[in-house]
N, C-alpha and C positions, 0 to 999 in steps of 0.2 A: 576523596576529592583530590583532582589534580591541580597542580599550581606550578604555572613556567611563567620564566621572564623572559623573551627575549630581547639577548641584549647587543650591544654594535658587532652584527658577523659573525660573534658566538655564543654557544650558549653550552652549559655544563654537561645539560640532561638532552640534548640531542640525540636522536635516533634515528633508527632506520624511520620512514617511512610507513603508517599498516599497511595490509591489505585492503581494507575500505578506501584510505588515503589512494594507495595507488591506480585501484576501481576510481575512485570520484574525479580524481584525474584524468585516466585515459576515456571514461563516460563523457566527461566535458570537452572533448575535442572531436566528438563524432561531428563528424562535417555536414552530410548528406540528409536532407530532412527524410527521406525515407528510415533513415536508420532514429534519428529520433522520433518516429514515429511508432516503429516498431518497440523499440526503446525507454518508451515515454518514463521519464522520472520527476517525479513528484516535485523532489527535492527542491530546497532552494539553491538557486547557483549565485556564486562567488568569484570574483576573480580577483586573484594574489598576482599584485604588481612591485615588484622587488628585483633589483641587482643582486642583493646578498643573497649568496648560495642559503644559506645556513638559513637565517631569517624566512627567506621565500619559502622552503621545502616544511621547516617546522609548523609554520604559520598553518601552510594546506595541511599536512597533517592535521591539525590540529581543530579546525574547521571542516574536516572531510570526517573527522571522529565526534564530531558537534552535529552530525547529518545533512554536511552543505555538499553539494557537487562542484567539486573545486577546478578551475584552471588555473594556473599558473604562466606567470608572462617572466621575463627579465627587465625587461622596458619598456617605456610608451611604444616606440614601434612595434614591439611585435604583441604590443596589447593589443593595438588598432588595427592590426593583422586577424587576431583571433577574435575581434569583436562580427565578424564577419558569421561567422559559424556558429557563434556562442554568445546569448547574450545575458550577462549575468545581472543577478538581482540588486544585487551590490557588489563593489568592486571598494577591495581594500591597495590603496596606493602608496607608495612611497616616491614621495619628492625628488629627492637627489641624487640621479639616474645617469648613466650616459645612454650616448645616443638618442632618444627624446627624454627628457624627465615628466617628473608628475607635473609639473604648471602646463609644459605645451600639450602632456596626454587628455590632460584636463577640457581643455578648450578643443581639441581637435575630437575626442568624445560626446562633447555635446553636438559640433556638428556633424558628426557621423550619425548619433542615433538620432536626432530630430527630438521631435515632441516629447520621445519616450527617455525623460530622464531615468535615468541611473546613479542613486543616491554613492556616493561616494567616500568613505572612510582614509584620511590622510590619517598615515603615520611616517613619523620622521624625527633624526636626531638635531634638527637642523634649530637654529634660534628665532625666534617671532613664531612659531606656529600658529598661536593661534590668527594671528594678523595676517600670514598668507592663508587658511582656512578661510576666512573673514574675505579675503579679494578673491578667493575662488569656489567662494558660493553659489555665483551665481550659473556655474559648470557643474553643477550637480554634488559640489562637497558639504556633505550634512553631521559632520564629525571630525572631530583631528584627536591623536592618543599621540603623545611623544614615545619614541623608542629609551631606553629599554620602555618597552609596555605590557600589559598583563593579557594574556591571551582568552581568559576568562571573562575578560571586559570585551575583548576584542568580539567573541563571539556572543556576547548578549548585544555590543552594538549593532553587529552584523543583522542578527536575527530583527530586534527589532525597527530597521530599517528596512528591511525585505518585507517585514508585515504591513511594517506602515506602508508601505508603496503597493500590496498586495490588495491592501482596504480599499484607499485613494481609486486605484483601478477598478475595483466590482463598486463604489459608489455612483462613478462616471457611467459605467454601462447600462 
């Protein structure tokens, strides 16, 4: 059994990167629907929204080795960039960003995808979490984990919001 913390920026047991990791990555940025077509992966997608080098890159790993097709953002902008081409089952966010953070990616996320919410996972070293979780639930946040947090939590929340949103959809249809 594996077991990481990550914590503010760094972490002990950081690594490279796998090879699935850096697959689940460059897989999640195929732009061109012919190519996900060709393409088609099953997987659940994720998107890791983080500033921190260290934080961002461990996280996808870590989730791309749990069997998620992971993208990775730096910030709200360039999350709402890649929401374009990519859109994930759950998106794990962190709050306190520059250039856009998690509150404005939040709200500008839901007006971007419409109807099709995207459960959302805040994690953040910040104070009140769960009271901003709480004001930004109604932008599609279904979870808050405070940093340092446990990656193994991380990826059963993940999981089980992707399923839950998978059910909710084949009951509607």
């Amino acid at each position: 059994m594996r077991t990481y913390t990550v914590l503010h920026g760094r972490d002990e047991s950081l690594h490279a990167p796998s090879r699935s990791a850096a697959a689940g990555r460059e897989g999640g940025t195929r732009s061109s629907s012919a190519s996900r077509l060709r393409f088609r992966d099953d997987r659940k997608r994720v998107m890791v929204v983080d500033d921190e080098d260290s934080i961002r890159e461990l996280t996808a790993a870590w989730l791309s080795d749990e069997g998620f097709l992971v993208a990775t953002a730096r910030n709200g902008a360039d999350a709402l960039r890649q929401l374009r081409d990519f859109r994930p089952d759950v998106i794990v966010l962190d709050l306190m960003m520059p250039v856009m953070d998690g509150w404005a990616f939040a709200e500008a996320c839901r007006r971007v995808t419409g109807a099709v919410e995207i459960p959302i996972i805040v994690v953040s070293a910040g104070h009140g979490l769960v009271q901003a979780s709480e004001q930004l639930r109604a932008f599609g946040v279904r979870a808050c984990l405070a940093k340092p947090f446990d990656l193994e939590m991380l990826a059963a929340t993940a999981t089980t919001l992707a399923e839950r949103e998978e059910a909710v959809i084949a009951a509607a249809s």
